[in-house]
Structures are given as structure tokens and as C-alpha cells.
N, C-alpha and C positions, 0 to 999 in steps of 0.2 A: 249735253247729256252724256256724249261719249268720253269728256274730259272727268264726269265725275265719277261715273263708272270706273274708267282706270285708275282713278286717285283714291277708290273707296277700300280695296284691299290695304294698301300702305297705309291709310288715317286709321283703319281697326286696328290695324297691328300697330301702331304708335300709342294708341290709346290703350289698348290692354296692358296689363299687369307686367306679362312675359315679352311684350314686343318692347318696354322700356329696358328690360332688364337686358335683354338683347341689347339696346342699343349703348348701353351703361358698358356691357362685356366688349363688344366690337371695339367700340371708343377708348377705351382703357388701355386695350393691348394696341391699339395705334400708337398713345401714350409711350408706352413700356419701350415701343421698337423706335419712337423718335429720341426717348429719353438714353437709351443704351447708344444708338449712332454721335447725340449732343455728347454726352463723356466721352465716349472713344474723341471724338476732336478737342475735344475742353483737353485732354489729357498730353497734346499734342505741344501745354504749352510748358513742359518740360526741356524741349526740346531746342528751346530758345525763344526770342523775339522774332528775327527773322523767320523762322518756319512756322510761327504761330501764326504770324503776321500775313504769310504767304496762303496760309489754309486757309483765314479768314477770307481773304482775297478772293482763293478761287471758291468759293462757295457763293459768291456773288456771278460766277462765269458759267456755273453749271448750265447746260443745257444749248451753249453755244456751237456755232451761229446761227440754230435757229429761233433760239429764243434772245432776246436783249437781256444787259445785263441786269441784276437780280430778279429777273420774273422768275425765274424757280422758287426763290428765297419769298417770293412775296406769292407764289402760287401753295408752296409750302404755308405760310403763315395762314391763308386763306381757309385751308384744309383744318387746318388746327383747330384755327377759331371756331366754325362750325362744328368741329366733333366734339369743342370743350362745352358752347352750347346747347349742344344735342345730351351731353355728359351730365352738367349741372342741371338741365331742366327734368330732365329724365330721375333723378337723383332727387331732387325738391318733391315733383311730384309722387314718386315712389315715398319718402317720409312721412309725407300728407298723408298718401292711403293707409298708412300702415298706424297712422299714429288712430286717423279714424277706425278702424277694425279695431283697435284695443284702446276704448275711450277711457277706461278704470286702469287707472296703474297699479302696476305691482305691486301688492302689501313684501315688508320687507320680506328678505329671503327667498322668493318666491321667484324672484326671475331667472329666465335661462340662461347659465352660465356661458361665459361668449367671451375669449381674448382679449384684453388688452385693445389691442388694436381694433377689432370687434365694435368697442363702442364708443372708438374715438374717430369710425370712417366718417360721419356726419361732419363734425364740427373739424374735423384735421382739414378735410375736403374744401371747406369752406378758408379754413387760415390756408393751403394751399395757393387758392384761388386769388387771397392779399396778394399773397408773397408774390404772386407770377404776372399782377400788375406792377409792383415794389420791382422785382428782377428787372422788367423790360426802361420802365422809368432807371434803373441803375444802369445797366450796362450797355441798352441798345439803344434806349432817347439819349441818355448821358446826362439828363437833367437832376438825378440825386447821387451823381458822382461828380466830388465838388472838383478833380482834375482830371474831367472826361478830355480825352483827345478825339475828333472824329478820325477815323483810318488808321488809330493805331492800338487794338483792341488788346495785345501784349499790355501793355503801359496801362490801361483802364481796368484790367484786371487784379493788377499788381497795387495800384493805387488804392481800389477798393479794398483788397484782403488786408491793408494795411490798415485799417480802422477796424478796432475791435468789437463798438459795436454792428459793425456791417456782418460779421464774421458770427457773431450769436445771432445774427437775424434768419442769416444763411443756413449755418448748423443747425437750429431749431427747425427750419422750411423742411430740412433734408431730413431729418431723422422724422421728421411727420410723412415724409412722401415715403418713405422705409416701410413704416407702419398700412400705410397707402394700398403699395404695393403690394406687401407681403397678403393683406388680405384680398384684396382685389382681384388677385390674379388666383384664388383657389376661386374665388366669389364667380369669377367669368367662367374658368372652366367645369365650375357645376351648372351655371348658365345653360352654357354650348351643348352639357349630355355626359359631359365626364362624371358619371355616380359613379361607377365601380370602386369598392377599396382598396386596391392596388392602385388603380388612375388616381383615386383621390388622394392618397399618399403621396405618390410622384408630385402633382399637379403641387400641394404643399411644399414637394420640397423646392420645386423647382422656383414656387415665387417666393421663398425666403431666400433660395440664393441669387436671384434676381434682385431682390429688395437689397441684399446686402453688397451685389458688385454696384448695383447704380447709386445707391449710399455713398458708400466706399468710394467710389469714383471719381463721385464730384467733391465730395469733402476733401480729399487729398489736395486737390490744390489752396484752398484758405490753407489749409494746416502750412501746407510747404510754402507759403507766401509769408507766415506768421514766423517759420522755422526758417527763414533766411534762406529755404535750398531755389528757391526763384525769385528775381530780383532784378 
């Protein structure tokens, strides 16, 4: 009786309208702050093999010695999964409700005008979702990278940016997560309370240029693998 009692506040708010949205906004900007640290290191592989080689490394040591080697990396992975699943189911069933509230669709003209990006969060979210199966099967199983090395993630990188179409799979993932972001991160901080129109201005600008350094970021490297400046 005492287990259901404590579990009964956290299942309403899961269930409500606003406790998914909530969990859509929290989830997102975990997102946002893992995908900004992943570039900063992705970015690292300018700098050669050897020190790419070396970052990859220690990103397997973090937390030593009292954690074994990669249990962060795999404490991290753990973390993700769960906030990606808490993200899409949150995100499905928000559609659902929303598609039932408005069972008549809009005669033409009539709908409320809404970004670009607006009303590609549905279906981008979902091709996102391929892509970051597609990514891990490419770069971290090494099972669609037809000259995966294990341990030498410099070389598997390069390898891949050098098939063009791996590089229109990647471009296309990235300028959808662009779009992703850009709306997502006004979408959370009206979540959270940010309504005022100065906030809401800010909050806009701040996730277009969020959307455009984590873009920009990762794209840089296919480009500079395709442009011969890494090699």
C-alpha cells in the first residue's frame, strides 16, 4: 500500500499532458548538452590520429580507479537510452492525444501557420531515431563500416567519410537534428515557464544558434575528410 501511494504522484504526472512535455523538455536538453560535449571531442580529430586516438582512449578511463574501464561510457550509454525512451514514448503518445482532440482536419488554408521545422518535429524525430541505430551499427559495432578497425577510431572515421553515400546519410541526419533542435529547444523552454517575450526571443535565439554550432560541428568533419584536409 505504501509502495503505491509513493508511486501515485510520479504515474499522474507521467500520464498528464504537461508531465510528458516535461519529460520531452528535460530529455532534450540532456540531448543538446551530450550532443555539444560529442562535437567538442569529434572535433578533436583535426588534430591528428594520434590524439584522436588517445581521446578515444581515455574516454574509456574516465572515472578511474574507481570505476573499471568503460563503465562510465557504458553508465553514460545507459543514461541515454532511457531518456531517448522516456523522449520517443513521451513524443508518440503526445501525437496520439493531439491527433484525437482534432479528429476533423483542417480544410485547406486554415491551419495554423507553424515553421518549417514545426512540422517536420514528428517525422524528422522518427528518421533521427534510424539514423542513431545506422550511426552506432557504423561507427561503434563497426558492422556497416566495411573497413572498421577495432581501437582505431581515427582510421574508421576517415574510412567512412570517404564513401559518398555514407556522407549524404550523415548530412541529411544532421541537418534534420538542426531543424530538431532549433525547435525543440524554444519548445522546452516554454515547457519550463520561459513565456515572457524577451525570454522568448532569447530562448529562440539561443536554440538557432545551438542548432547551427552542433550542425556545423559535426558536419565539418565528413566535409574535411571529403576535402582531403584529414586523411
Amino acid at each position: 500500500m505504501a509502495s503505491r501511494l509513493s508511486t501515485a504522484p510520479l504515474s499522474a504526472f507521467w500520464r498528464s499532458t504537461i508531465g510528458k512535455k516535461v519529460v520531452m523538455a528535460v530529455t532534450g536538453l540532456l540531448f543538446v548538452l551530450f550532443l555539444l560535449v560529442h562535437m567538442a571531442g569529434n572535433l578533436k580529430v583535426f588534430f591528428g590520429p594520434a590524439e584522436f586516438d588517445q581521446y578515444a582512449g581515455w574516454l574509456r578511463t574516465i572515472g578511474q580507479p574507481v570505476l573499471h574501464t568503460s563503465w562510465y561510457l557504458w553508465a553514460q550509454r545507459v543514461v541515454l537510452l532511457i531518456a531517448l525512451v522516456l523522449h520517443v514514448t513521451a513524443a508518440v503518445q503526445l501525437s496520439r492525444r493531439d491527433r484525437r482532440a482534432r479528429p476533423v482536419k483542417y480544410v485547406h488554408g486554415q491551419r495554423p501557420r507553424a515553421s518549417f521545422a514545426t512540422h517536420t518535429m514528428r517525422w524528422g524525430g522518427a528518421t533521427l531515431a534510424v539514423y542513431l541505430v545506422w550511426h552506432i551499427l557504423d561507427l561503434t559495432v563497426g558492422v556497416a563500416n566495411q573497413d572498421f578497425r577495432e581501437g582505431h577510431p581515427y582510421h574508421n572515421i576517415v574510412a567512412d567519410f570517404q564513401v559518398w553515400w555514407v556522407n549524404l546519410i550523415y548530412i541529411a541526419a544532421l541537418l534534420m537534428l538542426g531543424l530538431h533542435i532549433n525547435h525543440g529547444f524554444w519548445s522546452a523552454g516554454r515547457t519550463l515557464g520561459i513565456t515572457s517575450a524577451a525570454r522568448d526571443r532569447t530562448v529562440k535565439a539561443v536554440g538557432s544558434v545551438l542548432a547551427v554550432v552542433i550542425t556545423g560541428g559535426f558536419l565539418i568533419v565528413p566535409i574535411a575528410v571529403m576535402a582531403g584536409w584529414v586523411a
